[in-house]
DOPA-864996 format. One record per residue: residue in three letters; y, x, z of N, C-alpha, C in turn. Coordinates in steps of 0.1 Angstrom, whole numbers, plus 2048, in hexadecimal, padded with zeros to 3 digits. Layout:
N
ALAYXZYXZYXZ;...
REM end
This chain:
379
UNK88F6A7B8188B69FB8C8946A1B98;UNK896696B9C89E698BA589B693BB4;UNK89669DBC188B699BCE89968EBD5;UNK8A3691BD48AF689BDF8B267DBD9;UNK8AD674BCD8B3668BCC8AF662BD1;UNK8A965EBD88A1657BE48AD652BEA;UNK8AF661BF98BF660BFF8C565BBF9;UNK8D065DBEC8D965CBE78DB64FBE1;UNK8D3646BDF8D4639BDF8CD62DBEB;UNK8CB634BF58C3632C068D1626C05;UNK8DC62CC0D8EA621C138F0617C0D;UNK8F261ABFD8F560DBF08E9602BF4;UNK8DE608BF38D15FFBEF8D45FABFD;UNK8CE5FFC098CD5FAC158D45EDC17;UNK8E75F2C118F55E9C168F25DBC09;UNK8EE5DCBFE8EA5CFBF98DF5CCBF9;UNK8D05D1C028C75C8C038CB5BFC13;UNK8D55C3C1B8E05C3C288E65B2C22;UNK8F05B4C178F75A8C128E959FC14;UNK8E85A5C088DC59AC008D358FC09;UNK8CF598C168C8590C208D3585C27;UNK8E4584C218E957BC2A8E756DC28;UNK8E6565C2A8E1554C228F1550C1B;UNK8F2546C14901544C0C90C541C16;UNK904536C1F916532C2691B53FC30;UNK912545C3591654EC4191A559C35;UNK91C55FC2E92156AC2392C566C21;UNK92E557C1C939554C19946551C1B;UNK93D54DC2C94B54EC3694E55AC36;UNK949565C37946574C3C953578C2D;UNK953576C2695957BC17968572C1B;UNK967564C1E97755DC1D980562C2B;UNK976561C3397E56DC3E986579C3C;UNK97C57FC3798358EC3198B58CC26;UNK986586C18992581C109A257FC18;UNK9A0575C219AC56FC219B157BC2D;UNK9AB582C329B2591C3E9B8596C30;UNK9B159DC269B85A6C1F9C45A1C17;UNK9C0593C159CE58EC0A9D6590C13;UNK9D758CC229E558AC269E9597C28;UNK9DD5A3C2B9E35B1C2B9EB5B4C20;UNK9E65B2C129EC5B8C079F95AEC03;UNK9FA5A4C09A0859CC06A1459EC12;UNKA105A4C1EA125A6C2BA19597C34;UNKA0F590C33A11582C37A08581C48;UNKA1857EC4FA11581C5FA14574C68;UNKA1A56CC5DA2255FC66A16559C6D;UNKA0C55DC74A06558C7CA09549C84;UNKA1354AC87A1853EC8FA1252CC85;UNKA14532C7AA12523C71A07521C70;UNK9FB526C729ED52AC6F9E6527C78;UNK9EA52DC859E352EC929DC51EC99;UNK9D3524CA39D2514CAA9DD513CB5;UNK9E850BCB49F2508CBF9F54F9CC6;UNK9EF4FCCCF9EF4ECCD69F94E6CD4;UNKA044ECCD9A0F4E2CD5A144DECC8;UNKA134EACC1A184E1CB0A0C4DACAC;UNKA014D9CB29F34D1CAC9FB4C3CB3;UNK9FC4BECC1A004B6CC7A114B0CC2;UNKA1A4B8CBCA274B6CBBA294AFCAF;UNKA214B8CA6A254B4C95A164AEC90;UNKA0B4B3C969FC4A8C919FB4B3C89;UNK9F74BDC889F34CAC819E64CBC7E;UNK9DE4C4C7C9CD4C6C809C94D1C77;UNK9D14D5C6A9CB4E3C5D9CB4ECC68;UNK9D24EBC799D34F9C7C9C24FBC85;UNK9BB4ECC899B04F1C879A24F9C81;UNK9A44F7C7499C4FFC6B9A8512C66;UNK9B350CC629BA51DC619B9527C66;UNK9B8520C779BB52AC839A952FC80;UNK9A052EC7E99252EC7A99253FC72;UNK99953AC68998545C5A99E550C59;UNK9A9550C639B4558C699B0562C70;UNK9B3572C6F9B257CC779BB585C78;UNK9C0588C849CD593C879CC5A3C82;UNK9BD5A8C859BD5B1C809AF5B7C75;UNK9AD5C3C789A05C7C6C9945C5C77;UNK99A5C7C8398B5C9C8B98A5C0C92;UNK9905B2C909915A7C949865A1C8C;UNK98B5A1C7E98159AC729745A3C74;UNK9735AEC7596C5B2C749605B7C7E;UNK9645B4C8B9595AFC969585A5C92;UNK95C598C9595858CC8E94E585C85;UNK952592C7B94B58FC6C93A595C72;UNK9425A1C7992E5A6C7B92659FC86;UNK92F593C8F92958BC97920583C8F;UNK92B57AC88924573C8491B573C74;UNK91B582C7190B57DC6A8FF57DC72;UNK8F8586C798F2580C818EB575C87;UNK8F656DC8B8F4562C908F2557C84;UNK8FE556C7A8FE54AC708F4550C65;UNK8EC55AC658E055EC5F8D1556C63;UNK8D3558C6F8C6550C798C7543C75;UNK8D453CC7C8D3530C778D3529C6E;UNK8D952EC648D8529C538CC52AC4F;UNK8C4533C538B4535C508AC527C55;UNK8B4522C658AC51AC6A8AF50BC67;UNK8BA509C638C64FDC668C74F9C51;UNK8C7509C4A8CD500C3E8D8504C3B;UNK8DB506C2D8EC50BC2F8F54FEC2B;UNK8F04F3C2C8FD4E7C298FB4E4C34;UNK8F34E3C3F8F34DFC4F8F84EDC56;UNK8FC4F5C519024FFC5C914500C58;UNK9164F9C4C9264FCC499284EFC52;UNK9204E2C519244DBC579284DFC68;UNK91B4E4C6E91F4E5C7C9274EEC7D;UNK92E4F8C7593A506C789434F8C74;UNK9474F2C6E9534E7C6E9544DCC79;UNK9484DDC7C9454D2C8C94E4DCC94;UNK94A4E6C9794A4EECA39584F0CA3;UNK95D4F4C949704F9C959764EFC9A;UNK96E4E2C999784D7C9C9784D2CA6;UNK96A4D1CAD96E4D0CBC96E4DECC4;UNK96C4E6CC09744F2CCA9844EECCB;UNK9854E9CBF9984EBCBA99B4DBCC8;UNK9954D5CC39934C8CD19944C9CDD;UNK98C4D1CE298A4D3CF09934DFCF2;UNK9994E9CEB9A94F0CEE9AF4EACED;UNK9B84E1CE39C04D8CE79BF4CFCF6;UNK9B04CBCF89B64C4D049B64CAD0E;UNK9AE4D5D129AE4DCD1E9B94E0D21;UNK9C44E8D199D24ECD169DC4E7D1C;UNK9D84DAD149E54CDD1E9E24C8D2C;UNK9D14CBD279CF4C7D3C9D04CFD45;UNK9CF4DBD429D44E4D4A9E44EAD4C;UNK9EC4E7D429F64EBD3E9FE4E3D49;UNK9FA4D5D48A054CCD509FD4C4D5D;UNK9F44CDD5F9EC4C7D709F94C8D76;UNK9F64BED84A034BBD8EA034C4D93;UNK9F04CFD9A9F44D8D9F9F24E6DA0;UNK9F34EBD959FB4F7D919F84F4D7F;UNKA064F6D7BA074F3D6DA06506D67;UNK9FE505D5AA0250DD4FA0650BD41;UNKA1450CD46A17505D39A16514D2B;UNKA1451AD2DA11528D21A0A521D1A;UNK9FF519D229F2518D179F5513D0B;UNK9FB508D08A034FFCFDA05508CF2;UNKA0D511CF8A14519CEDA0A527CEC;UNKA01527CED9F4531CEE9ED533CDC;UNK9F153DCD59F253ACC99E0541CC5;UNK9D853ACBF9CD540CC09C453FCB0;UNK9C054FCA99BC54EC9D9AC556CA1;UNK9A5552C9599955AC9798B551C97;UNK980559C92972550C8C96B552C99;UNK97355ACA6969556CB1962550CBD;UNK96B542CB996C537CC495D531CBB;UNK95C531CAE95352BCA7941535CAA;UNK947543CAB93E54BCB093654ACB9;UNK943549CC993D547CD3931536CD1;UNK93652FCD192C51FCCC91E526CC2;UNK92352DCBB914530CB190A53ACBE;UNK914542CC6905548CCE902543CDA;UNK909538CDF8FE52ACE68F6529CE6;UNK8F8522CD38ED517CCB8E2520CC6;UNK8E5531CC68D9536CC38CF53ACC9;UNK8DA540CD68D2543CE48CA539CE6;UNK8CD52FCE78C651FCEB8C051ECE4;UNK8BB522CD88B1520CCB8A952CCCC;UNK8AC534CCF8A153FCCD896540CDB;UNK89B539CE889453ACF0892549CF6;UNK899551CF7894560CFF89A55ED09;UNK898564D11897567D238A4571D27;UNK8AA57BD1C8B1583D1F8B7588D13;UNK8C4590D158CA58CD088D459AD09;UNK8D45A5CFF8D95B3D068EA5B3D00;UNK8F55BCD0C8FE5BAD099035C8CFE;UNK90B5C5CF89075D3CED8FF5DCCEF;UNK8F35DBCEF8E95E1CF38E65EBCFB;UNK8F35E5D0C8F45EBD148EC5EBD21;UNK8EA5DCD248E15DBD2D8E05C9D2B;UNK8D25C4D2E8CF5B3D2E8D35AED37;UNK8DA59ED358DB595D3E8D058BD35;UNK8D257FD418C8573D3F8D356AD35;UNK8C7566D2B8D0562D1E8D9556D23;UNK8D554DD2A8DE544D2E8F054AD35;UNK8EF552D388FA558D3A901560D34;UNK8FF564D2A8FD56ED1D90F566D15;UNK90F55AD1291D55AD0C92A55BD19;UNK92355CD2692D557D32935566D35;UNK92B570D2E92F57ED34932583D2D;UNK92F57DD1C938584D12946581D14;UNK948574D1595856BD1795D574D21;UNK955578D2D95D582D3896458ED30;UNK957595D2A9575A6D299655A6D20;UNK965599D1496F597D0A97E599D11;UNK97F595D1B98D595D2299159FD29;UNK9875A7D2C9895B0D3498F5BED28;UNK9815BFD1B97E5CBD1298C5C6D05;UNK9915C0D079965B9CF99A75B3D03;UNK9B05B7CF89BD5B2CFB9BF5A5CF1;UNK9CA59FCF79CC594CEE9C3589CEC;UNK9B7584CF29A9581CEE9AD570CF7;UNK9AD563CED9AF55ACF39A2552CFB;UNK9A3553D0999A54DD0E99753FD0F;UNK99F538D0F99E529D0A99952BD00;UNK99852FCF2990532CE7984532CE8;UNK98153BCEC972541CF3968538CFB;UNK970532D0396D52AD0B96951CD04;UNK972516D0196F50ACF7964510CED;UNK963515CE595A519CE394D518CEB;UNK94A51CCF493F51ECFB93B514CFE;UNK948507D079414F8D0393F4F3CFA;UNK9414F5CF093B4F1CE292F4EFCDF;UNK92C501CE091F503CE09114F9CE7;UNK9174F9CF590E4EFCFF90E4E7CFC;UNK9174DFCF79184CFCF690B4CECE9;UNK90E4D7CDE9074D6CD48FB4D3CD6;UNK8F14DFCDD8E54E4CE48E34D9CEC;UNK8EE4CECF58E74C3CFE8E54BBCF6;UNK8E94B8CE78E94AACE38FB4A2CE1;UNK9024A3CE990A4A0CE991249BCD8;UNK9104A6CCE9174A4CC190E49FCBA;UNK8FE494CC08F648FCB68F8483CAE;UNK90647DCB5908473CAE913472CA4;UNK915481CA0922488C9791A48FC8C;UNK90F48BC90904494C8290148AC78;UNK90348CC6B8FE484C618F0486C5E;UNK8ED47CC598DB47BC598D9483C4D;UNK8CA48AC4B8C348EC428CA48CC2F;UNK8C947EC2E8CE47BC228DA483C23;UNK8E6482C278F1487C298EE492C1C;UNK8E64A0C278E54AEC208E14ADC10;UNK8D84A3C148D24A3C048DC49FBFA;UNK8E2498BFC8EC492BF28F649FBEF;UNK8F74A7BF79014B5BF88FD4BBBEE;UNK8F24BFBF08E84C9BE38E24C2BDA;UNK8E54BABD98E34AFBCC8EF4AFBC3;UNK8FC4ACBC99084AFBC19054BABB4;UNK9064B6BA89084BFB9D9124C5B9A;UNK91E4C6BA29264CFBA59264DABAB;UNK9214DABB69184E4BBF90D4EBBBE;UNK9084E9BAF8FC4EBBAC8F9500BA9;UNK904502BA5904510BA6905518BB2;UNK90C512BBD905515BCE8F8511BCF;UNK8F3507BD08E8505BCE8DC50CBCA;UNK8DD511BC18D651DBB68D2529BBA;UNK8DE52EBC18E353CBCB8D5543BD4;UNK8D254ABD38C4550BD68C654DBE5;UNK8CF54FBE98D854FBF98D9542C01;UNK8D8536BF98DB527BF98CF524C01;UNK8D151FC098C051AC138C350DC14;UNK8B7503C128B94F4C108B34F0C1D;UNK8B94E4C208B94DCC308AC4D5C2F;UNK8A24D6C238964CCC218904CDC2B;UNK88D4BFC318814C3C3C88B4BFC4C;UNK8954C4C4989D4C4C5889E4B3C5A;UNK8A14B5C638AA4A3C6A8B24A5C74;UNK8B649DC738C949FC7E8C5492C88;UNK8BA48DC878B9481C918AF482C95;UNK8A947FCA789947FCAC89F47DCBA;UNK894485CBC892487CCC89948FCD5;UNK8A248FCD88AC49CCDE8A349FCF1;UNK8A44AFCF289D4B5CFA8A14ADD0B;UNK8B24A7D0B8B64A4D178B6499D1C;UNK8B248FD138B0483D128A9479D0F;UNK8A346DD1189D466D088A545CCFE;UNK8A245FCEE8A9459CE58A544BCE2;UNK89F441CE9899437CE58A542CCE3;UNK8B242FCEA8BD428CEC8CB42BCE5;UNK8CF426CD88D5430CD38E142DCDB;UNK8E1425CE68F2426CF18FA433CF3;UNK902436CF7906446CFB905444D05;UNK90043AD1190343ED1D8F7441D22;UNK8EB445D178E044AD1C8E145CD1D;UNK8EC45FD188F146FD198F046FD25;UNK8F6466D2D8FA46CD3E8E8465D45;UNK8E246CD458D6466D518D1475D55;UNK8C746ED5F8C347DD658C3489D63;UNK8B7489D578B049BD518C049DD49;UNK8C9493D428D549ED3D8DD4A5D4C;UNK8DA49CD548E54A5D5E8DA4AFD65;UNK8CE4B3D678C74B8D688C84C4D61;UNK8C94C3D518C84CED4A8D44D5D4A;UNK8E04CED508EF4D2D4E8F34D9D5A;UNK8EC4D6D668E94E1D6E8E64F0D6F;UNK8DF4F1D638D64FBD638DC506D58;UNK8EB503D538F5506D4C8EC50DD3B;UNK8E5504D3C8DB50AD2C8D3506D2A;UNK8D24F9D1F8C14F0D1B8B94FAD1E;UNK8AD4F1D238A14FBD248974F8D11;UNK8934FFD0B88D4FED0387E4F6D02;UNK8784EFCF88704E6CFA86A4ECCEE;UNK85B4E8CF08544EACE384D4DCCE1;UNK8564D7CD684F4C5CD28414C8CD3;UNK83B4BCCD582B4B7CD982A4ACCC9;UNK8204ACCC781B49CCBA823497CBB;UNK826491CCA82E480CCC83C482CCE;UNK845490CCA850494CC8855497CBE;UNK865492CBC86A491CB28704A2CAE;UNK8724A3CA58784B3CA28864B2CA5;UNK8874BDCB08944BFCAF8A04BDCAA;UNK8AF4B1CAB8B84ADCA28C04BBC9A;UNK8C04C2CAB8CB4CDCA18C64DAC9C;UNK8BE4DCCA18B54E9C9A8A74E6C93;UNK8AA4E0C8C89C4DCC828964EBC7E;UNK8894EBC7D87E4F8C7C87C4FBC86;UNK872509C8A86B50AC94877516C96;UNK87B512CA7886518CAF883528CB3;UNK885532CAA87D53ECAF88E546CA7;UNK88C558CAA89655CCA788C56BCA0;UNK89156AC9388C577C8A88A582C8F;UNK87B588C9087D593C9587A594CA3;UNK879587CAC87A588CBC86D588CC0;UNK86558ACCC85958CCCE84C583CC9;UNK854578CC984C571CC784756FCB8;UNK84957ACAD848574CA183C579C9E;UNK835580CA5828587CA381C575CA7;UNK81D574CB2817567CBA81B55CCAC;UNK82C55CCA782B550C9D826555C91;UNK82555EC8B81955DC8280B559C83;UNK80A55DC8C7FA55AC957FA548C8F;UNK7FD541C96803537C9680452EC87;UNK808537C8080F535C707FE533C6C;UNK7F853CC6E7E8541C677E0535C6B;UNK7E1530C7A7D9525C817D6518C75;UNK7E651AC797E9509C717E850DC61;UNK7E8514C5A7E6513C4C7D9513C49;UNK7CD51BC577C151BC547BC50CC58;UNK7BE500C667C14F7C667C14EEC58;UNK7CA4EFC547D14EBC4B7C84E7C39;UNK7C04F8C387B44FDC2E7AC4F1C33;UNK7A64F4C3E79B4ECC4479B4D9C46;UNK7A84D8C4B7A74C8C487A84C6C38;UNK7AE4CCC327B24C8C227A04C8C1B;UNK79A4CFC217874CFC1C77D4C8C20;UNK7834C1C2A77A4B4C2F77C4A8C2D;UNK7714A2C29776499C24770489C32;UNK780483C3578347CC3B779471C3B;UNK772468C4576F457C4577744FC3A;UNK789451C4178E444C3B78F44AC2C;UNK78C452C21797459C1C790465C15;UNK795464C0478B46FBFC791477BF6;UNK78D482BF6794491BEC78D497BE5;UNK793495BD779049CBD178E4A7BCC;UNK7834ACBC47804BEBC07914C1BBA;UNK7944B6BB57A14C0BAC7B14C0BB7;UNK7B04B8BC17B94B6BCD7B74C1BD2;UNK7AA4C8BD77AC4D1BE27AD4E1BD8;UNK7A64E2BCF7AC4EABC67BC4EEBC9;UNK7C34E3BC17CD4E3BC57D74EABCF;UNK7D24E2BDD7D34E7BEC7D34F1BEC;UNK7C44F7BE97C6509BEA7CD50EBE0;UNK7D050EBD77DA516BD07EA519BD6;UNK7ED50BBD97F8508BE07F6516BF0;UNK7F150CBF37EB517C017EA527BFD;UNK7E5528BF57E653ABF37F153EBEA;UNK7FF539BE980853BBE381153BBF5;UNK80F534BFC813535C0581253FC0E;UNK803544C137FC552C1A80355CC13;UNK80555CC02809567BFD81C56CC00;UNK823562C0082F562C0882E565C14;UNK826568C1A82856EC2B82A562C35;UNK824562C3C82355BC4782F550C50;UNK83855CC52845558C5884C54EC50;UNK84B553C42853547C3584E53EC36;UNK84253FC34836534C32836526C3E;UNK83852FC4B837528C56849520C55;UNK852528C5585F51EC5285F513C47;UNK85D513C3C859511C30850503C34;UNK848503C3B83E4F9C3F8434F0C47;UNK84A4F4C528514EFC5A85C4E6C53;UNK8674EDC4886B4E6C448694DDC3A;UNK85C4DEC378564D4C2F84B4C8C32;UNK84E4CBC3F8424BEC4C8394C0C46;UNK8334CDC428254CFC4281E4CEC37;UNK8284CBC2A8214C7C1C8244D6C19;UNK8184DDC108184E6C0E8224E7BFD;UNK81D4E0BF68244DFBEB8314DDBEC;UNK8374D6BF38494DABF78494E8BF8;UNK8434EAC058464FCC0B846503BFD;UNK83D503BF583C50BBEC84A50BBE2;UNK84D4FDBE08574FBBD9865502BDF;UNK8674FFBF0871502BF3873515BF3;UNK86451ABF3862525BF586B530BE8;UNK86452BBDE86652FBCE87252CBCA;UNK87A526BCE88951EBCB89452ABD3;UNK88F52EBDF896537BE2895547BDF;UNK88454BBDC884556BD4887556BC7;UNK88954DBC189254BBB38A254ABB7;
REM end
C-alpha cells in the first residue's frame, strides 16, 4: 500500500484535468502558437521582417498574409507564453458563451481590423502636416496580443463587474482596466508595440458598441459550419461547443435596431454611451432581443454573481415544472407530454444548475435541446 500516491499523481492529474477544461478553439490556438515558436526555434528561423505586421510593406506591395502571420508569430518563450496564459482565460469564457465556430470567427474579425485600424492610424500619424512620425510605417509588429487586448474589452463588457484586479495587485474600475494595462505594458515590458495594443483596444469597443454587427453572419452561417462532414471530427471533440441557440442579429444595447440604415449608429444614447468610455450592461426585458454579440446569459465563471444565478437557474426550471403541469384555456397536455417534460427536466437539475441554466439559454428554453446540447458535449 502505498499512503503518497495521492501527491504523486496530484500535478499530472490537476495539469490534464487544467487542458481538458480548455474548449477546442482556444487550445488550439494555444498549441499552433507554440507549435509554430518552437519550429522556428528548432529550425532557427528569425527573418521576422517577412512575417511581421508592417505598414509599409502592407501599403507598398498589398501584403494582407502579414495580417494574420504577424498574429501567430512570437519573438520569444515568454512572449508566447504570457500570451498563451492570457488568453485561455479569456477565449475559455467566451467560447463557453459565444460557441467555438463564433469565436474563431470573431479572433479573425478582430486580427483584421486591429491589422486595419494600424495600418491607418500609422500613415495618419506618420505624415500629419503637424508633427510627422514617420517610424511608425516601418514599426514592425508580431504577437497574439493586439487580439488579446480586444478579447478583454469584450469580456470585461460581458461579465459586467465593477472592478477588475491588476496582477492581483491592487483593483481598478473595470472600464479602465484595458487603458492601464496598455500603460503598465510600456512602461514593465521593452519592445512592446503600442499602436498594437492600442488598436486593439478599439477593436474591442467597437465590437461591444455594435459597430461590427453588420460584419456578423447570421445564425444559419454557424450551422452550416458544424454541419460540414468534413469538420465533423472537430465537431465530435468533447472540447467543441456548438453556437445553437446564439444569434448574431437583434437588438443592440446602444441603439435602436428598427432601421437597418448605418446612420442610425450615430444618434444620441451611442454618443451617450461612447462618452462613458464602456457600454453599460443591460439585462434584456420579454420585449428585448438577445444580445447580437454575446448570445447567453452575460455572467463570468466563478464571479459573484453565480451563486444569485443559480438561484435564478432553480426559479425558472421550477417555473418552467409548473407551467409544463397546467393545463392551459387555449391548449391541452398530455399525461405522456409532461411525463416527458419531467424526465427531460430532471436530467437537467441532475447536470447542475449553471450547465443547465447555459444549456437553456442556448436552447430558448426547450428543455429537450438543452439536454441534447448538454449530452453532446459530455460525450
Amino acid at each position: 500500500m502505498r499512503p503518497n500516491i495521492i501527491t504523486e499523481a496530484g500535478i499530472p492529474t490537476r495539469l490534464n484535468q487544467w487542458w481538458s477544461s480548455i474548449p477546442f478553439i482556444t487550445s488550439g490556438v494555444v498549441l499552433i502558437c507554440g507549435a509554430i515558436y518552437l519550429l522556428c526555434l528548432l529550425i532557427g528561423y528569425d527573418s521576422y521582417a517577412e512575417i511581421c505586421f508592417l505598414p509599409s510593406a502592407v501599403a507598398s506591395h498589398f501584403q494582407v498574409y502579414r495580417f494574420y502571420t504577424s498574429v501567430l508569430f512570437h519573438g520569444s518563450l515568454l512572449h508566447v507564453l504570457f500570451n498563451m496564459l492570457a488568453l485561455v482565460p479569456l477565449g475559455t469564457e467566451l467560447e463557453r458563451i459565444m460557441g467555438s465556430a463564433r469565436l474563431l470567427f470573431l479572433m479573425f474579425l478582430l486580427a483584421t481590423t486591429n491589422a486595419t485600424l494600424h495600418l491607418t492610424i500609422a500613415f495618419l500619424v506618420a505624415y500629419n502636416p503637424l508633427h510627422p512620425v514617420p517610424y511608425l510605417v516601418d514599426e514592425c509588429s508580431i504577437g497574439f496580443s493586439g487580439v488579446i487586448f480586444s478579447m478583454i474589452v469584450i469580456e470585461t463588457s460581458l461579465s459586467g463587474v465593477q472592478s477588475r484586479s491588476v496582477f492581483g495587485l491592487f483593483n481598478v474600475p473595470a472600464k479602465w482596466y484595458a487603458w492601464i494595462l496598455l500603460v503598465l505594458f510600456q512602461f514593465l515590458a521593452s519592445n512592446v508595440s503600442l499602436l498594437g495594443h492600442l488598436c486593439g483596444i478599439l477593436s474591442g469597443f467597437a465590437y461591444t458598441y455594435g459597430l461590427f454587427n453588420y460584419l456578423l453572419p447570421g445564425p444559419s452561417f454557424y450551422s452550416k459550419i458544424e454541419g460540414l462532414s468534413g469538420l465533423s471530427v472537430c465537431v465530435r471533440r468533447p472540447g467543441f461547443i456548438l453556437c445553437t441557440g446564439g444569434t448574431t442579429y437583434g437588438q443592440l444595447p446602444t441603439y435602436s435596431n428598427t432601421s437597418a440604415a448605418p446612420s442610425a449608429l450615430i444618434n444620441g444614447n451611442f454618443l451617450r454611451n461612447l462618452s462613458s468610455w464602456m457600454p453599460n450592461r443591460q439585462t434584456p426585458t420579454a420585449q428585448e432581443g438577445e444580445d447580437p454579440r454575446f448570445p447567453g446569459r452575460a455572467r463570468t465563471l466563478g464571479s459573484a454573481g453565480a451563486e444569485s444565478t443559480a438561484r435564478e437557474a432553480n426559479e425558472n426550471l421550477h417555473a418552467r415544472h409548473t407551467v409544463a403541469n397546467t393545463v392551459r384555456a387555449d391548449a391541452t397536455v398530455t399525461a405522456d407530454q409532461v411525463d416527458t417534460f419531467d424526465e427531460e427536466l430532471k436530467k437537467l437539475v441532475g447536470m447542475g444548475f449553471e450547465k443547465a441554466e447555459v444549456a437553456l439559454a442556448a436552447a430558448d428554453g426547450d428543455p429537450n435541446v438543452a439536454v441534447e446540447i448538454l449530452m453532446s458535449q459530455q460525450g
